[in-house]
C-alpha positions as a Python dict, from the first residue, in 0.01 Angstrom:
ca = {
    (1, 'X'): (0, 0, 0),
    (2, 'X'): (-197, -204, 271),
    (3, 'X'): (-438, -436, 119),
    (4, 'X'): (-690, -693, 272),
    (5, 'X'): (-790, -977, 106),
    (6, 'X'): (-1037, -1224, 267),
    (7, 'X'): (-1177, -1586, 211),
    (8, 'X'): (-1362, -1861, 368),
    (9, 'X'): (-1742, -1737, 282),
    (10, 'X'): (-1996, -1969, 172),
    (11, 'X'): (-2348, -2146, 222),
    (12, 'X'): (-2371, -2318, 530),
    (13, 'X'): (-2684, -2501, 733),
    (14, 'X'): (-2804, -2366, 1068),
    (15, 'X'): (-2576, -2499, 1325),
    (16, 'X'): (-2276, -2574, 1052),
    (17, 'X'): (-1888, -2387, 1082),
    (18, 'X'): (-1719, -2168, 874),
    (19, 'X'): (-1366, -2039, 877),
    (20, 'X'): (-1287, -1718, 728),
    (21, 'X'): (-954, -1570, 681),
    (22, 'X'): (-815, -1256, 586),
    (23, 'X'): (-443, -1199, 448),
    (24, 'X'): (-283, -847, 493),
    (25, 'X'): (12, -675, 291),
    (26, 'X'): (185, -387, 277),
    (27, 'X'): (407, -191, 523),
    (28, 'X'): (191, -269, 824),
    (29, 'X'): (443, -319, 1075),
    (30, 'X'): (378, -508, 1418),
    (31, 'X'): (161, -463, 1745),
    (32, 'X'): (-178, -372, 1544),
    (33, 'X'): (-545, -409, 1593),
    (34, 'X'): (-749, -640, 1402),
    (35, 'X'): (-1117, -721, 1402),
    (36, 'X'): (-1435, -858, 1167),
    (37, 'X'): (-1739, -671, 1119),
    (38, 'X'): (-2054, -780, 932),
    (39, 'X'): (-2316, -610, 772),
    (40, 'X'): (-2663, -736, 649),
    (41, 'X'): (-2871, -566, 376),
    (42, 'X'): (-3097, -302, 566),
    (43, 'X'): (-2875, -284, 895),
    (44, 'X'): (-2579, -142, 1056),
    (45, 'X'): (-2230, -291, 1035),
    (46, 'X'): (-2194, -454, 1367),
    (47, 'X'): (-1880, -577, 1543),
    (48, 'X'): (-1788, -880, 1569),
    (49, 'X'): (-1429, -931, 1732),
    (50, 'X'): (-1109, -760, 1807),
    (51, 'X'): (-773, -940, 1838),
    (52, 'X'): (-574, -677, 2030),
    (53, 'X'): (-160, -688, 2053),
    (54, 'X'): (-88, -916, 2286),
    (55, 'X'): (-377, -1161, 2185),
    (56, 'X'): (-600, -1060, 2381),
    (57, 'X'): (-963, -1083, 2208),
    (58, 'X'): (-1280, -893, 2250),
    (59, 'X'): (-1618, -1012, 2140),
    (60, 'X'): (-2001, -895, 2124),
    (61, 'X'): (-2257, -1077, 2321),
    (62, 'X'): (-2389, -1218, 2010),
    (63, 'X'): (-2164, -1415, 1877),
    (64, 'X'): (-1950, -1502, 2235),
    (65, 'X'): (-1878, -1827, 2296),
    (66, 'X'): (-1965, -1899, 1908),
    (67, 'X'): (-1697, -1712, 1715),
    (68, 'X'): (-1293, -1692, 1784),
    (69, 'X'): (-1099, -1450, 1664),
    (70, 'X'): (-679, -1562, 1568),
    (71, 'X'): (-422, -1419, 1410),
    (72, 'X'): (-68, -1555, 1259),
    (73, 'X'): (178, -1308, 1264),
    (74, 'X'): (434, -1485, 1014),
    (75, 'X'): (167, -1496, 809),
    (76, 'X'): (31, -1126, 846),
    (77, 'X'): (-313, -1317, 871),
    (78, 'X'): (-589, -1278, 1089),
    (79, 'X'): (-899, -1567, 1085),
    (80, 'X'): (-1274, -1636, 1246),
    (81, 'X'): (-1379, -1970, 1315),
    (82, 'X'): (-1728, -1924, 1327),
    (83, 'X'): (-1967, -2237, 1502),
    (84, 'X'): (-2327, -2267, 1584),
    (85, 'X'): (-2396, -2046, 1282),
    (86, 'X'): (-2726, -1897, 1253),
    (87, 'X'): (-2952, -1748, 955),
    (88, 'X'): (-2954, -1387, 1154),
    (89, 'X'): (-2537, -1464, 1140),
    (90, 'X'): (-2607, -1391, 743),
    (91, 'X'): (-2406, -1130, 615),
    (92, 'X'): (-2119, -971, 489),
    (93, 'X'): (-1802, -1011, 638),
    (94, 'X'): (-1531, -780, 653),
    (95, 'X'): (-1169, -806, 782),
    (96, 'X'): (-1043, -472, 969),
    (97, 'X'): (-665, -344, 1071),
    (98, 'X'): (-631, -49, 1214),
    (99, 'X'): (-302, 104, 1237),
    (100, 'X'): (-215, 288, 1543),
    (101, 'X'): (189, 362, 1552),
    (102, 'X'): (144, 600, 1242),
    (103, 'X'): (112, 1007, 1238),
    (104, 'X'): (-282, 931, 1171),
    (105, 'X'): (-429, 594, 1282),
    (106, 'X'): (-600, 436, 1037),
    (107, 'X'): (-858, 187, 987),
    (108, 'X'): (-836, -47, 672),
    (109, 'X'): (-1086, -277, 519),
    (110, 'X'): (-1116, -587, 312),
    (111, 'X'): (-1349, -650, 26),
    (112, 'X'): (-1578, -875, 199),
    (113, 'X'): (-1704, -1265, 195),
    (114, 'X'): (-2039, -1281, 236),
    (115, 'X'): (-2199, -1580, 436),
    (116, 'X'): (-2531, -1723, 439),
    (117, 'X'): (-2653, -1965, 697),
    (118, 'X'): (-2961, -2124, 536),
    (119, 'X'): (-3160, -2397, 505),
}
């Protein structure tokens, strides 16, 4: 079965880094999407980034130029460096893959690392 498992959360200043990363098993094959959301108590889960096959990356105008999205396919991993961190960054973080070559695509999640960007 697929399973998400992701790390890297923490306390961090205004203006510090954090890396998260997010490890994937199962039979998940190749040539898949992957992305982070985050969600804050009281708000909607928002986007974050997309690492599409081929590498290419998508990102939201709030955190462009500020968060990268990687992956490592050996590793069936998937990361976000995450700079200039802000307090509204704080949330929960949650690792996404989305199968697409299957009967029904489907959308899997992680368990969540929260961050907090505080002073």
């Amino acid at each position: 079965q697929v399973q998400l498992v992701e790390s890297g959360g923490g306390l961090v200043q205004p203006g510090g880094s954090l890396r998260l990363s997010c490890t994937a098993s199962g039979s998940i094959g190749n040539n898949n999407v992957m992305a982070w959301y985050r969600q804050a108590p009281g708000r909607q889960r928002e986007w974050v980034a997309t690492l599409n096959p081929g590498s290419r990356t998508n990102y939201p105008d709030s955190v462009r130029g500020r968060f990268t999205i990687s992956g490592d396919n050996a590793k069936n991993s998937v990361y976000l460096q995450m700079n200039s961190l802000q307090p509204d960054d704080t949330a929960v973080y949650y690792c996404s893959l989305i199968l697409l070559k299957v009967a029904q695509p489907t959308q899997y999640w992680g368990q969540g690392t929260q961050v907090t960007v505080s002073s």
